[in-house]
C-alpha positions in Angstrom: 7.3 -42.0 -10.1 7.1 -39.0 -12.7 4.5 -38.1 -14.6 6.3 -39.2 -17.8 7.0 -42.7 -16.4 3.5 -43.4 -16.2 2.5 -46.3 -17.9 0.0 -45.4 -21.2 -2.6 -48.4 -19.9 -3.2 -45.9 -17.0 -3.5 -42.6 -18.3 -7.7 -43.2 -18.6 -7.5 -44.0 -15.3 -5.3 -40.5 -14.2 -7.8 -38.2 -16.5 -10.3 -39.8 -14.3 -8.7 -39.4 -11.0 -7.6 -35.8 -11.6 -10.9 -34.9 -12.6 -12.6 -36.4 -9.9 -10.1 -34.8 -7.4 -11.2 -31.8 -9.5 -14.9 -31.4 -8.7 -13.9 -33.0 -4.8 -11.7 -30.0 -4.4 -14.2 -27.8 -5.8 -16.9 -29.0 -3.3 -14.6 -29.0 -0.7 -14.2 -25.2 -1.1 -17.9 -24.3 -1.6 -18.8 -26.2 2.1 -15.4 -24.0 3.4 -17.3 -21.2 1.7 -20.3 -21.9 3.4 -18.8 -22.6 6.6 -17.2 -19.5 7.1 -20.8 -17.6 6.1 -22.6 -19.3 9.1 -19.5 -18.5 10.9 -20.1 -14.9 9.4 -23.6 -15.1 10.9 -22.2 -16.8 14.3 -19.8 -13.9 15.3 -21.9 -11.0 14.7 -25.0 -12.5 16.7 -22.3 -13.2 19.2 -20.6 -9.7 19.2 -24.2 -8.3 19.5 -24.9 -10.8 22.5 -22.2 -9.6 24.2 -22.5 -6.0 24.6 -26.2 -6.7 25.4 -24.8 -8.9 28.1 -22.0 -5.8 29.2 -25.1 -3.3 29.2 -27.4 -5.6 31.2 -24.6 -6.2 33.8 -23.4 -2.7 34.0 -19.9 -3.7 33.2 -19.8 -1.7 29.8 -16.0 -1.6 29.3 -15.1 -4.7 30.3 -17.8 -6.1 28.1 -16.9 -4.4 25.2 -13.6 -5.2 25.2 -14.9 -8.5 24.7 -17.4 -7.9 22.2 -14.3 -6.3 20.5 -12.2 -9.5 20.7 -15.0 -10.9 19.0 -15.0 -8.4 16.4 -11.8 -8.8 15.8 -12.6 -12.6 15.1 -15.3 -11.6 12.7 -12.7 -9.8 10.5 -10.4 -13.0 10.5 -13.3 -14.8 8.9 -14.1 -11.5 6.6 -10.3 -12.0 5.4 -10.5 -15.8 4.7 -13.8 -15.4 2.8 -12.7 -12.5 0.8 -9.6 -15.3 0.1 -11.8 -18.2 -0.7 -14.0 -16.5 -3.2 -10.8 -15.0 -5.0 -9.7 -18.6 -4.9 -13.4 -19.6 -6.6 -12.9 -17.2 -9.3 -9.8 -18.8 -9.9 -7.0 -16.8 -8.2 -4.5 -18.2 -6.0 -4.4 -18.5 -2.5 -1.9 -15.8 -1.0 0.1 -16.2 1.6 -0.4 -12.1 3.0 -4.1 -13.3 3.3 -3.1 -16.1 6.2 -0.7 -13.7 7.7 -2.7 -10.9 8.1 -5.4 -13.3 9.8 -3.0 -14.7 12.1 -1.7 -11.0 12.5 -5.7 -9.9 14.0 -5.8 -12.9 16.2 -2.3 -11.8 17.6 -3.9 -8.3 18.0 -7.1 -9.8 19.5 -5.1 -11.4 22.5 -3.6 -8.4 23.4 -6.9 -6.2 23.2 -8.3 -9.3 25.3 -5.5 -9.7 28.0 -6.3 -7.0 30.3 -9.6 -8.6 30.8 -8.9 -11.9 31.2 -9.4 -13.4 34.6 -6.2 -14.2 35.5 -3.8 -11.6 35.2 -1.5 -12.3 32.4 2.6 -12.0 33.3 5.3 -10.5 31.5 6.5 -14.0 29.6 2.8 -14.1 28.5 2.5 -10.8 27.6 5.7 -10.9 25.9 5.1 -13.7 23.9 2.2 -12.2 22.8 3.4 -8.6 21.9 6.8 -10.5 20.3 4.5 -12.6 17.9 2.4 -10.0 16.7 5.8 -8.1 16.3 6.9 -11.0 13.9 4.6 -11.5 11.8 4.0 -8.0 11.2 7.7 -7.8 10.3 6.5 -11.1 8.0 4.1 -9.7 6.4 6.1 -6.7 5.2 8.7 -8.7 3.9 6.5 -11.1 1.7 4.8 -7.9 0.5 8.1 -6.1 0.1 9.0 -9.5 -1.8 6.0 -9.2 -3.8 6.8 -5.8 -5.3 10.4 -6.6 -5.8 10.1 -9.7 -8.0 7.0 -9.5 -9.5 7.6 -12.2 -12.0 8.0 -15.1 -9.3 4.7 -14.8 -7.7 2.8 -14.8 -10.5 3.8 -18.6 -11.1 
């Protein structure tokens, strides 16, 4: 049903629901906020943890290379905070934000993979090298598209 089809007995009721989806939304993305800051707090206790651990077990590299995967999960959550408050000053969500996360977890696997415990294979590795590959090519076309018409993302 379109908007303009909507019948004028309900349109007290729509203000209402909008607005109450409003302040839900709202809230929604303050706990999301607040989320990713104790998530914020949890990785870098973590990352700390873990080269404390590598030093204590005198396995140094192989520790750190952990320590660095976890790192590298800290500045996922950097970029989706650094999106969430643009979003809470009223900016949109961008799609480069999500793709560059999903970029560093790419990148995290593959700093990760020579220390797994199983040694990975070529399909794994592969994969793995092939996705990061894609969405790097990805995320220079959408900023590529970005530059080239301006006027459509800022809709």
């Amino acid at each position: 049903m379109i908007q303009n089809e909507l019948p004028s007995e309900f349109k007290g009721i729509n203000r209402f629901a909008i607005k109450a989806m409003l302040y839900l939304n709202g809230f929604a993305h303050i706990i999301i906020g607040l989320a990713l800051a104790t998530s914020i707090i949890m990785f870098t206790w973590l990352f700390f943890a873990e080269i404390n651990v590598a030093a204590h077990a005198n396995n140094l590299i192989h520790g750190f290379i952990h320590a660095l995967g976890t790192l590298m999960l800290l500045w996922s959550i950097s970029a989706l905070i650094s999106a969430e408050m643009r979003y809470l000053n009223g900016s949109k969500l961008e799609v480069e934000t999500f793709i560059e996360v999903v970029m560093v977890l790419f990148l995290r696997k593959l700093i990760v993979l020579p220390v797994q415990d199983a040694t990975p294979g070529f399909e794994e590795v592969s994969i793995w090298v092939g996705g990061a590959f894609l969405m790097g090519v990805l995320y220079i076309l959408v900023l590529r598209f970005k530059k080239t018409i301006p006027e459509l993302t800022k809709k």
